[in-house]
KEGU-705304 format. One line per 8 residues: number of its first residue (from 1); for each residue x, y, z of N, C-alpha, C. Coordinates in steps of 0.05 Angstrom, whole numbers, plus 5000, padded with zeros to 4 digits. Example, Ala and Ser with C-alpha at 12.3 -4.5 7.8 and 13.67 -1.06 7.14 Angstrom:
REM KEGU-705304
1 = 5264:4886:5156:5246:4910:5156:5264:4934:5156  5257:4955:5142:5273:4979:5143:5258:5001:5157 .
//
This chain:
REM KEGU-705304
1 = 6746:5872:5493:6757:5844:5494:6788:5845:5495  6797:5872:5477:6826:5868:5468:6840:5875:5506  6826:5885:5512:6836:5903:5546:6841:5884:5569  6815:5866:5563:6818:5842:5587:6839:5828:5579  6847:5821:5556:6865:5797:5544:6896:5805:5559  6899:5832:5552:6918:5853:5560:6915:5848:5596  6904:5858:5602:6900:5861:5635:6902:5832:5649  6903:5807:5635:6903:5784:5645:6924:5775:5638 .
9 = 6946:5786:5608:6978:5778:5609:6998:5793:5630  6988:5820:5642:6995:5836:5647:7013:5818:5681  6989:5806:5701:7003:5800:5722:7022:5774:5717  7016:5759:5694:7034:5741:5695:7063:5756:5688  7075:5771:5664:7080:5783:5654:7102:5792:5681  7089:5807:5702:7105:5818:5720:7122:5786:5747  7106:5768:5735:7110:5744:5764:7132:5734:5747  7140:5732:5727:7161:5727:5711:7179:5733:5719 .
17 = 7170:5758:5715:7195:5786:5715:7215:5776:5746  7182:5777:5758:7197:5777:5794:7211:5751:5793  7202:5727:5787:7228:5707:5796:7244:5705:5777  7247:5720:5753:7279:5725:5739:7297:5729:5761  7283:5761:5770:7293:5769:5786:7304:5764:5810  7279:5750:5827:7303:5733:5845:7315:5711:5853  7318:5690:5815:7336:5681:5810:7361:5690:5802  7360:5716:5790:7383:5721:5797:7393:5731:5817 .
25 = 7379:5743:5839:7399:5740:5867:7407:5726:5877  7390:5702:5872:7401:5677:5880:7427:5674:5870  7435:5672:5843:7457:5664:5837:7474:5682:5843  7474:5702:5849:7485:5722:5851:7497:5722:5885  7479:5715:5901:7493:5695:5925:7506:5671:5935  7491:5654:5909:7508:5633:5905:7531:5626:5899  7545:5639:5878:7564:5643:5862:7591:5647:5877  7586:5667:5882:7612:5676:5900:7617:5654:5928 .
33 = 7595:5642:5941:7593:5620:5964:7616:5595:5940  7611:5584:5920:7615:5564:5905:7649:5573:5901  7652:5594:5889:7680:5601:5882:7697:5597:5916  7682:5618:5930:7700:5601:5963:7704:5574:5964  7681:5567:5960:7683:5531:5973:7703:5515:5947  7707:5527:5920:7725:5519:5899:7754:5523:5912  7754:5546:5916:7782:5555:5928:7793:5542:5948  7778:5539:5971:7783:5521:6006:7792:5490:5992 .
41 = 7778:5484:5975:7786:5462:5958:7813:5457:5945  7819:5474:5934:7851:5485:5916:7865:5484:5934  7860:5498:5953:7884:5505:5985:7899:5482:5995  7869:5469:6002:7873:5440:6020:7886:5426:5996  7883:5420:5974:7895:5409:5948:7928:5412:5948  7932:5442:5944:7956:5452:5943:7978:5444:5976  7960:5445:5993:7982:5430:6024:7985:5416:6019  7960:5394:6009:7975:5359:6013:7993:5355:5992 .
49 = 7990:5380:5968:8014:5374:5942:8041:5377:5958  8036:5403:5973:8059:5417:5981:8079:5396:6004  8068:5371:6012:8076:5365:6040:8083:5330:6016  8075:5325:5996:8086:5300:5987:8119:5301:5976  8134:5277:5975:8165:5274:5967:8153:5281:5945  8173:5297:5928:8183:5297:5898:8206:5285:5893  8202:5264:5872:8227:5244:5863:8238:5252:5843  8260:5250:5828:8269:5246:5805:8265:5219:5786 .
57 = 8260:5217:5764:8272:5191:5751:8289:5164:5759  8306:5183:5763:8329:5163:5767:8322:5154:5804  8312:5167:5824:8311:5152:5843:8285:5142:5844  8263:5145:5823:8237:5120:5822:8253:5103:5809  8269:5105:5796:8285:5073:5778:8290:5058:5802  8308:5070:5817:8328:5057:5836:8312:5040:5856  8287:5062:5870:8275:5056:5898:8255:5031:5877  8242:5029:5853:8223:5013:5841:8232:4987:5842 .
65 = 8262:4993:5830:8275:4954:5821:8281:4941:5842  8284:4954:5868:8292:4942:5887:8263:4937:5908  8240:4947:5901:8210:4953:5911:8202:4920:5905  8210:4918:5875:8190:4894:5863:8186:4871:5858  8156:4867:5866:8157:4831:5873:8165:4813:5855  8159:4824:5837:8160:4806:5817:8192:4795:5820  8206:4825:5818:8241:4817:5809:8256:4802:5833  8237:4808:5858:8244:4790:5886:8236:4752:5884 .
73 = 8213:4755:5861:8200:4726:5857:8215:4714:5837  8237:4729:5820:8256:4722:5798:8278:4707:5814  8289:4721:5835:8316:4716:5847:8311:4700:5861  8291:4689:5877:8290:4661:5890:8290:4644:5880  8277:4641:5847:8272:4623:5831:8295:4615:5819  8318:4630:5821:8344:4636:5814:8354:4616:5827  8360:4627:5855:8369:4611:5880:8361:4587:5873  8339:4577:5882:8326:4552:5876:8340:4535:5847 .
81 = 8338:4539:5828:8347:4524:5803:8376:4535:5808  8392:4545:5815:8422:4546:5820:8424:4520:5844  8408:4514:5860:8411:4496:5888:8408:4466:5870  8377:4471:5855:8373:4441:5843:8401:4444:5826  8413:4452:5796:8437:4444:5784:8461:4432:5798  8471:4444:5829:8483:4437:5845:8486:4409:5863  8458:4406:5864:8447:4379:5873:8451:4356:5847  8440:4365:5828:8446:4345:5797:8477:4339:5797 .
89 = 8487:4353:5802:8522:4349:5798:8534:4332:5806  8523:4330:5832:8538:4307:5843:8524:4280:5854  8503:4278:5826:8499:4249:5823:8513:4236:5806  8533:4247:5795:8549:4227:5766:8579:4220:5790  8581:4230:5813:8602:4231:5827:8600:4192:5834  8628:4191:5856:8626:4159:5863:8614:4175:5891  8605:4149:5907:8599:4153:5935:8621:4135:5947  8622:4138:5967:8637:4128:5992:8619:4127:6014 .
97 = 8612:4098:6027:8599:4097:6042:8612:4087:6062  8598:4084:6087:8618:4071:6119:8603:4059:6126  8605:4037:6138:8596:4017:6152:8600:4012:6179  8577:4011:6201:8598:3997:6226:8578:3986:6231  8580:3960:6246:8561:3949:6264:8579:3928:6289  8561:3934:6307:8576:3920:6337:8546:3905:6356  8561:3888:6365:8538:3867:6390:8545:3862:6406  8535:3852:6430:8540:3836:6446:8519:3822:6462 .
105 = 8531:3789:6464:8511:3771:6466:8512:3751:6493  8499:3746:6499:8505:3734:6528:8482:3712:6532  8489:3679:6536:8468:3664:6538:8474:3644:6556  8453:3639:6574:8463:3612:6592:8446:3587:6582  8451:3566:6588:8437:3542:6580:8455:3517:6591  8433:3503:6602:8434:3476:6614:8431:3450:6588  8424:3458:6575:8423:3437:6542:8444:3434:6535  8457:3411:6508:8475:3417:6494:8473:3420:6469 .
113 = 8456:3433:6469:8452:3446:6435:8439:3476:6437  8456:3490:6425:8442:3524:6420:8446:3528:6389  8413:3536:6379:8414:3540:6351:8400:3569:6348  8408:3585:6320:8403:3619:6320:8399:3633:6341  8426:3640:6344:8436:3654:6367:8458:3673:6337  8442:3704:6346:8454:3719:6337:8492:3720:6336  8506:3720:6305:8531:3720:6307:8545:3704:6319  8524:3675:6322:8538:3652:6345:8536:3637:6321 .
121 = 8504:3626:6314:8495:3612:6299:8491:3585:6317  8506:3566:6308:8492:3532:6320:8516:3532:6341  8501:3524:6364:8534:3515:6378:8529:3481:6395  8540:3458:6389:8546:3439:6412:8557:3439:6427  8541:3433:6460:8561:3437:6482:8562:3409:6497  8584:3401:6507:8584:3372:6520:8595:3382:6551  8561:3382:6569:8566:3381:6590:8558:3358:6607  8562:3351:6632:8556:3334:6650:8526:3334:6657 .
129 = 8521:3316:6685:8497:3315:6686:8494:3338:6710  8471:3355:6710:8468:3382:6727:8486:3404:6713  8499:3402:6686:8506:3422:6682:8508:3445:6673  8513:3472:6667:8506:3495:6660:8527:3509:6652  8522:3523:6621:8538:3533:6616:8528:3567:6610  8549:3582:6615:8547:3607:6605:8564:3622:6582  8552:3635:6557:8566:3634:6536:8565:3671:6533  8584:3681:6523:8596:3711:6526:8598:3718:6502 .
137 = 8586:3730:6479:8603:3743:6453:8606:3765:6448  8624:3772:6434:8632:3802:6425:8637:3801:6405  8611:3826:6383:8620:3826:6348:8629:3855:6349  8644:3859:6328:8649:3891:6315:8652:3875:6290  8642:3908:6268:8649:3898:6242:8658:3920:6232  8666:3946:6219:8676:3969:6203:8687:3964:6183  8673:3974:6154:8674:3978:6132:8676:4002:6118  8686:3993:6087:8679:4025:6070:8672:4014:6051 .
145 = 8655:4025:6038:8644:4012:6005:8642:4040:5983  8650:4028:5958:8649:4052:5947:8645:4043:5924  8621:4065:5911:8603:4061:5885:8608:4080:5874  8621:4070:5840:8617:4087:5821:8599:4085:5800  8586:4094:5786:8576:4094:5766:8594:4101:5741  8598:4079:5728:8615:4078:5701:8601:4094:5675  8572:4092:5675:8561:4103:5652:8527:4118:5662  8541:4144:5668:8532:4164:5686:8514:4182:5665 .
153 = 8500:4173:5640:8488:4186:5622:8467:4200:5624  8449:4182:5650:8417:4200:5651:8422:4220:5668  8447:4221:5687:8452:4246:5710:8460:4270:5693  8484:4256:5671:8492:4281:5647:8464:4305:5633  8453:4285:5627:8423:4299:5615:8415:4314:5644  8404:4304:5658:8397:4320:5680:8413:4349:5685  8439:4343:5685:8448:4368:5699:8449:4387:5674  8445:4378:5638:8449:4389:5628:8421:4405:5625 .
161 = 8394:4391:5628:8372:4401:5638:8365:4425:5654  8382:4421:5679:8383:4436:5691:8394:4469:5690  8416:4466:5679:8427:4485:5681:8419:4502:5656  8399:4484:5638:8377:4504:5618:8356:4515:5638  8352:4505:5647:8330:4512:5664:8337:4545:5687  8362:4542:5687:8374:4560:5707:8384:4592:5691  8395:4581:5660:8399:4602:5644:8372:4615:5635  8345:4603:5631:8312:4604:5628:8306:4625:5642 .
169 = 8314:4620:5672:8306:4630:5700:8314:4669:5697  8349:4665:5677:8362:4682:5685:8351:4705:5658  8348:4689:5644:8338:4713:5619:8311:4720:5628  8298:4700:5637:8267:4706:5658:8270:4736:5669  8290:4734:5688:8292:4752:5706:8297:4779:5692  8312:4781:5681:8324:4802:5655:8298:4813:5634  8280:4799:5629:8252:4811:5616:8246:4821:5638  8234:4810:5660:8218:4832:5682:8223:4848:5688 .
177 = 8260:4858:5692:8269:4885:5700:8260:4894:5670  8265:4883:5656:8268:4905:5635:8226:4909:5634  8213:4897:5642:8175:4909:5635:8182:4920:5659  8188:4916:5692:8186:4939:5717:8200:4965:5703  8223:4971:5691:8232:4994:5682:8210:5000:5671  8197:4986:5643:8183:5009:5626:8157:5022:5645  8146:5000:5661:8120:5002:5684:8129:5034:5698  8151:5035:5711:8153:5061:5725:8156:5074:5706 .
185 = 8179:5075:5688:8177:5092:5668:8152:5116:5666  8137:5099:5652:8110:5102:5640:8092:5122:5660  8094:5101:5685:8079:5122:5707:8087:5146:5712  8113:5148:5714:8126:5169:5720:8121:5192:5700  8124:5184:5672:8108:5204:5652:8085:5213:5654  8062:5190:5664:8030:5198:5665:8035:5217:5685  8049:5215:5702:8052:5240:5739:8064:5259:5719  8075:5261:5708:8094:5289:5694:8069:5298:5681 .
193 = 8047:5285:5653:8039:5307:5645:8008:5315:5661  8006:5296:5680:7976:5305:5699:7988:5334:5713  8007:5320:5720:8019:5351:5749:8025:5371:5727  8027:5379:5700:8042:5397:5683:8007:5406:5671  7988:5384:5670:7965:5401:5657:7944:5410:5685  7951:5405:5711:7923:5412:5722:7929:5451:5729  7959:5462:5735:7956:5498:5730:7945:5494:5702  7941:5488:5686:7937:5491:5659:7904:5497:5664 .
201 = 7891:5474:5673:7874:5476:5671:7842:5499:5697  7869:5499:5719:7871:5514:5741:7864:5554:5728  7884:5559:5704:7877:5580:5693:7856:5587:5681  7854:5560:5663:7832:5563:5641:7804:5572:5662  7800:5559:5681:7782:5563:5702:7776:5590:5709  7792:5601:5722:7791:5633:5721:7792:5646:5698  7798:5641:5679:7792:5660:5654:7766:5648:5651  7747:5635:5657:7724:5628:5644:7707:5637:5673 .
209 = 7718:5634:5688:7697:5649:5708:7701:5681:5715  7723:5692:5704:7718:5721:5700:7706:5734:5669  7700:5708:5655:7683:5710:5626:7652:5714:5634  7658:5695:5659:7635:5695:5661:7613:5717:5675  7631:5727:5690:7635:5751:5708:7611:5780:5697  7641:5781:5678:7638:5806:5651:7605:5801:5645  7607:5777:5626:7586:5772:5613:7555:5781:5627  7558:5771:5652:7531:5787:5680:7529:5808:5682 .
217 = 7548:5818:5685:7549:5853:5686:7556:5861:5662  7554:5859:5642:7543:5862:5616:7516:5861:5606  7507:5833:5621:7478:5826:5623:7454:5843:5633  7474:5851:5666:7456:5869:5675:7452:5897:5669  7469:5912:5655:7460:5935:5641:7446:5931:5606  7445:5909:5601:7426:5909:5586:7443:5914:5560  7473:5909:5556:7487:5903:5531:7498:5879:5524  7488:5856:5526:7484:5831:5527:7457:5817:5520 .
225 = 7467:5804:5509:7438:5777:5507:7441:5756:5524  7415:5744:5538:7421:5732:5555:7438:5700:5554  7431:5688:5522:7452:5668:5506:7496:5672:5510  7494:5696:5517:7521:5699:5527:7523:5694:5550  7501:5702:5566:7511:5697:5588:7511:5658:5600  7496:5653:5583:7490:5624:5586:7520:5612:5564  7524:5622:5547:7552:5610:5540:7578:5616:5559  7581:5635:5567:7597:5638:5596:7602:5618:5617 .
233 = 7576:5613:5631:7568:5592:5643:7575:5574:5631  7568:5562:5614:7571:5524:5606:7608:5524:5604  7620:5543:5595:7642:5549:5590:7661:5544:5620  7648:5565:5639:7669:5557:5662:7662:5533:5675  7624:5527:5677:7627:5490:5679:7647:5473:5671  7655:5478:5644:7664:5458:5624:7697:5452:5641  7702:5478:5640:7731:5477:5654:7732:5473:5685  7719:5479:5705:7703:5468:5725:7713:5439:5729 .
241 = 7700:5417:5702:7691:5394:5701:7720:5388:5691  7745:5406:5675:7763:5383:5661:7785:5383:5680  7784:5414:5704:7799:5406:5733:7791:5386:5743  7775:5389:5755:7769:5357:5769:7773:5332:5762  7776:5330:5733:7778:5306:5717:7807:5300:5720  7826:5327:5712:7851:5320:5711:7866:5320:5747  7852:5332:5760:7865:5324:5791:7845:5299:5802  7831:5293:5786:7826:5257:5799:7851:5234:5792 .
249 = 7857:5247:5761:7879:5231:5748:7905:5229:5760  7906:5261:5766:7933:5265:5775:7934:5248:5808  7917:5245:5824:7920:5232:5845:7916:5204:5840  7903:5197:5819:7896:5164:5803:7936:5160:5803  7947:5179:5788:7977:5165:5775:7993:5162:5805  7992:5185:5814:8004:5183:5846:8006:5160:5860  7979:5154:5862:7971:5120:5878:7994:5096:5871  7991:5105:5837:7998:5078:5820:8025:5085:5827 .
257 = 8045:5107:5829:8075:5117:5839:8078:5098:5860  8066:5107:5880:8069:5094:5909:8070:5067:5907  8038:5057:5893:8047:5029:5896:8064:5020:5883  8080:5021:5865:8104:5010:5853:8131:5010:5872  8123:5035:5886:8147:5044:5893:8152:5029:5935  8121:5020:5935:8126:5008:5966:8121:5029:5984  8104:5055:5974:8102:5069:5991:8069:5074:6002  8063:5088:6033:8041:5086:6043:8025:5102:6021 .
265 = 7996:5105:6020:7982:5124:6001:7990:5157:6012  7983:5151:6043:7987:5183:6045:8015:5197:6046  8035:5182:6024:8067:5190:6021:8068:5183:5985  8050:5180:5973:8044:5181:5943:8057:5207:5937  8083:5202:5917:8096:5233:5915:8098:5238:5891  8105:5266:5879:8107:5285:5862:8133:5278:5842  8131:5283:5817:8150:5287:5801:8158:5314:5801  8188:5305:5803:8206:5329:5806:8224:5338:5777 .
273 = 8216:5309:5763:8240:5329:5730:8216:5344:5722  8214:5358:5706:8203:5365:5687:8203:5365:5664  8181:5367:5656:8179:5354:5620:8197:5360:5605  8215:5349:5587:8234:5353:5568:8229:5350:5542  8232:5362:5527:8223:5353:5495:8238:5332:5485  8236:5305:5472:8242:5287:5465:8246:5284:5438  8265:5278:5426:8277:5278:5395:8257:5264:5381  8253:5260:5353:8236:5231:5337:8245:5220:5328 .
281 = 8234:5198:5337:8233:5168:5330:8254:5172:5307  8282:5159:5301:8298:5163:5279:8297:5137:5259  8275:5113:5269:8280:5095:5251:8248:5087:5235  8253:5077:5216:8234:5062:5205:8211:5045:5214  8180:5033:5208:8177:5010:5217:8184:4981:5219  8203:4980:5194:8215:4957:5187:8239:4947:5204  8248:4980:5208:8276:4971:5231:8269:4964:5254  8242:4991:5271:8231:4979:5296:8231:4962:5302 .
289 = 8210:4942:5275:8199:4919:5294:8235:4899:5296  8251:4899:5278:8272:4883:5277:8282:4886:5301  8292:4908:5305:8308:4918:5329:8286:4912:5354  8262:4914:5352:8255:4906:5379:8250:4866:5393  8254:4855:5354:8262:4821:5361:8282:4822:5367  8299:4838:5362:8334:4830:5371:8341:4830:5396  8350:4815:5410:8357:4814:5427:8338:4825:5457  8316:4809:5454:8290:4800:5475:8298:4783:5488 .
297 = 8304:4788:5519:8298:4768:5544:8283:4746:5541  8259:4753:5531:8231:4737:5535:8239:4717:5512  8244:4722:5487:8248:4703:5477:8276:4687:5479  8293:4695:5494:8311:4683:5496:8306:4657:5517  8286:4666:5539:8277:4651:5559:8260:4625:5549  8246:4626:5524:8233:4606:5517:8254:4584:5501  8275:4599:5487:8287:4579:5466:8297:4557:5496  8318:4567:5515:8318:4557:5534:8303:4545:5547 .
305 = 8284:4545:5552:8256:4534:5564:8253:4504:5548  8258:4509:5522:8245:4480:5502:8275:4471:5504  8304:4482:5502:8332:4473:5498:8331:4455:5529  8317:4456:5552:8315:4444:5582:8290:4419:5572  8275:4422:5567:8255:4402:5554:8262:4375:5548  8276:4384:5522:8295:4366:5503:8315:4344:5518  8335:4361:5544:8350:4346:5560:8336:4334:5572  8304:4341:5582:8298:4319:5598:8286:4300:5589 .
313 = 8271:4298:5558:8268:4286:5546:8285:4260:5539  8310:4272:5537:8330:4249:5530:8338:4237:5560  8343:4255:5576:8350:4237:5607:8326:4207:5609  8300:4225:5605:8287:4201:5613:8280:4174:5588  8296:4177:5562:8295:4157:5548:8322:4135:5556  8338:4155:5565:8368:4147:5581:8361:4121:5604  8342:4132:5609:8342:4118:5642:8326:4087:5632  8321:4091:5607:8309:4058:5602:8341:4040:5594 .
321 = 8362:4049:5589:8380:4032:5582:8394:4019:5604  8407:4001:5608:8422:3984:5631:8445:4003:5637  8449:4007:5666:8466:4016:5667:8493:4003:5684  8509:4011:5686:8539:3999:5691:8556:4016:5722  8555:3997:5739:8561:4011:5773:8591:3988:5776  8605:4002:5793:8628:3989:5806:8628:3991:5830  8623:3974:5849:8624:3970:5876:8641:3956:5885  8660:3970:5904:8677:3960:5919:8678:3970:5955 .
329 = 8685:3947:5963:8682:3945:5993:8700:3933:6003  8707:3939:6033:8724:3937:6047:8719:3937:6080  8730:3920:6102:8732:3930:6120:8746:3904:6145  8745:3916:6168:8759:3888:6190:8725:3888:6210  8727:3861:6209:8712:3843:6236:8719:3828:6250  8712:3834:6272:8724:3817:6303:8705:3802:6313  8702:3779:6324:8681:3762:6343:8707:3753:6361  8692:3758:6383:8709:3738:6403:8679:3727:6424 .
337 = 8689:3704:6437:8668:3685:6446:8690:3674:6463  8680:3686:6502:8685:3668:6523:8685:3639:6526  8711:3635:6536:8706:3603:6548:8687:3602:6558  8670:3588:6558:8648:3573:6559:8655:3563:6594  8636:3566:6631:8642:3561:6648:8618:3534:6652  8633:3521:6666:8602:3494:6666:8612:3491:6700  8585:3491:6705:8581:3490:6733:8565:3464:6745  8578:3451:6758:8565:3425:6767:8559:3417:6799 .
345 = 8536:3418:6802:8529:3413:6836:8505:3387:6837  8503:3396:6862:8480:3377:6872:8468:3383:6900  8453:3362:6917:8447:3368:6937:8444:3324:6946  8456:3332:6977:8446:3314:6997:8428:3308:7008  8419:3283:7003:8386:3283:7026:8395:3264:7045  8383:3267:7065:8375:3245:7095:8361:3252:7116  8357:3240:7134:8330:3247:7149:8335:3267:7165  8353:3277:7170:8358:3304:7187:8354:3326:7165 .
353 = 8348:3325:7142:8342:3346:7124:8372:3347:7096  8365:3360:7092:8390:3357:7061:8407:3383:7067  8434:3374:7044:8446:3390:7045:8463:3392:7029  8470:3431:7009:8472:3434:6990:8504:3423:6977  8514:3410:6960:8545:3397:6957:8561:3427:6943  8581:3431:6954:8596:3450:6934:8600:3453:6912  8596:3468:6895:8597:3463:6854:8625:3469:6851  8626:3465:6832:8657:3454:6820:8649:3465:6783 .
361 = 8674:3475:6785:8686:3484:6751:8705:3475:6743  8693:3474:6719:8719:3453:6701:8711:3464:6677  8730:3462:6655:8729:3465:6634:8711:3446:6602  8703:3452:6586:8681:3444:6568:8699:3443:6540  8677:3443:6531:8686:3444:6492:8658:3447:6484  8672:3464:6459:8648:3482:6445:8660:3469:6425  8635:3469:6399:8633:3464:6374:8606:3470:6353  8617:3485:6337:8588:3493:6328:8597:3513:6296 .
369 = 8586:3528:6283:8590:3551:6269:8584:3576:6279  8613:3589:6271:8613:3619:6276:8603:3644:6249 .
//
């Protein structure tokens, strides 16, 4: 019984054996295929490193502040409330206005009465019988008028409004450079320590895949357990997995370079300082947080913000009181109005047919308001 039991572990025993065995040739073909296709990987990695700008600091500062929308969306807003203060200004001013107006009027009539007749007004005319008059006028008028405002209070508020609104704008503008500085800043650090850890982690790789190496051919003469060789393995996985992680990053921070900086993706560039060791922190938390209320943009922009409020608050309680204007005007007008022509005819009848009498002019009289 004990023989068969034996003789029936026996071929499993060897079918084992055999696909240990040529699982490990497998990997043993595999392996070295995987490290090529790692490497062709690195290569192509290392050109497109090799072919991007490397910047300094100081020219991501320069090319960033001048890149950004935001600080481009500050300075119009600038413009703009510098244009409105400008406009406010010179409503407390006087005006000077001009005046002109001119006509001319021309009317015939066989009646003796003409009533609303532009710049004529009523006119009586004493003509004969058949007669007709024709009437001629000429107006000009040119003026100047000029308005002051004596008690110019709700314009005062306004412009004083305004030009909170414009100082608002300006400390506005002054926080954003100062968050775009820390924004590149920042990035520029995350690119410094991705590009400074991926040789880092580029080594660790090869030391764990020549661990791993050893450990096989250690394996395969049979001075090894096979738990080493499987800790080898998970090992150069591990590092395997924290390259890739850190050159996803490192091309993640790149992107975020570029876009700050206004540039295409496939011109996403390299930091060129290198890491410097940085002194510590020399103050307290108590001083920190002080020193970092002192003298804030952002809050400087809000006291201003409610100090513009306030003025318009009061402008528009302003604008309910009576206010007080001086108007003065001036200018010359002319009418002139033709003698008046009266034309008087007739016609002949008799049996040979009629015939027309010569007209005759003579002079009239007008009377009426001008």
């Amino acid at each position: 019984m004990q023989t068969r039991i034996v003789r029936g572990i026996a071929p499993t025993i060897q079918r084992e054996l055999v696909l240990r065995r040529s699982g490990l040739r497998m990997r043993r073909i595999l392996m070295p295929l995987a490290a090529l296709l790692l490497l062709a990987g690195q290569v192509r990695a290392a050109g497109s490193v090799g072919k991007a700008p490397s910047l300094s600091l100081q020219q991501v500062l320069d090319r960033g502040l001048k890149q950004s929308l935001d600080l481009q969306r500050d300075d119009r807003l600038i413009a703009r409330d510098r244009a409105l203060v400008d406009l406010a200004a010179t409503a407390p001013l006087p005006r000077l206005d001009l005046l002109g107006l001119g006509s001319f009027t021309q009317v015939g009539t066989s009646v003796g009465l003409v009533t609303n007749l532009p710049t004529l007004g009523d006119l009586n005319l004493s003509l004969g019988q058949n007669g007709y008059a024709l009437l001629q006028n000429t107006f000009g008028n040119l003026g100047l008028v000029l308005d002051v405002n004596l008690l110019p209070l709700r314009q005062r508020a306004e412009v004083a409004a305004g030009r909170s609104v414009l100082a608002a704008s300006t400390a506005a503008r002054s926080e954003s450079e100062r968050q775009v500085r820390f924004t590149l800043i920042s990035t520029y650090r995350t690119l410094q320590l991705h590009q400074a850890l991926v040789p880092v982690w580029e080594e660790a790789l090869k030391a764990s895949s020549a661990l791993e190496r050893d450990a096989i051919a250690i394996r395969s003469r049979g001075l090894a357990a096979r738990i080493d060789v499987l800790r080898a393995r998970m090992l150069r996985a591990s590092d395997a997995q924290g390259l890739s992680q850190e050159q996803a990053q490192l091309s993640n921070s790149r992107q975020q370079l570029a876009a700050l900086l206004g540039l295409p993706p496939n011109e996403a560039p390299l930091a060129a300082d290198p890491i410097q060791p940085q002194p510590l922190w020399p103050l307290g938390l108590e001083d920190t947080i002080a020193l970092a209320l002192c003298d804030r943009p952002l809050l400087e922009s809000l006291r201003l913000q409610q100090q513009a409020q306030s003025h318009q608050a009061r402008g528009a309680r302003l604008s309910l009181l009576p206010s007080l204007s001086l108007l003065v005007g001036g200018g010359i007008a002319g009418d002139q109005l033709a003698n008046p022509v009266f034309n008087q005819g007739g016609t002949l009848s008799a049996s040979a047919g009629s015939l027309a009498l010569p007209s005759q002019q003579q002079n009239g009289s007008v009377s009426g308001s001008f």
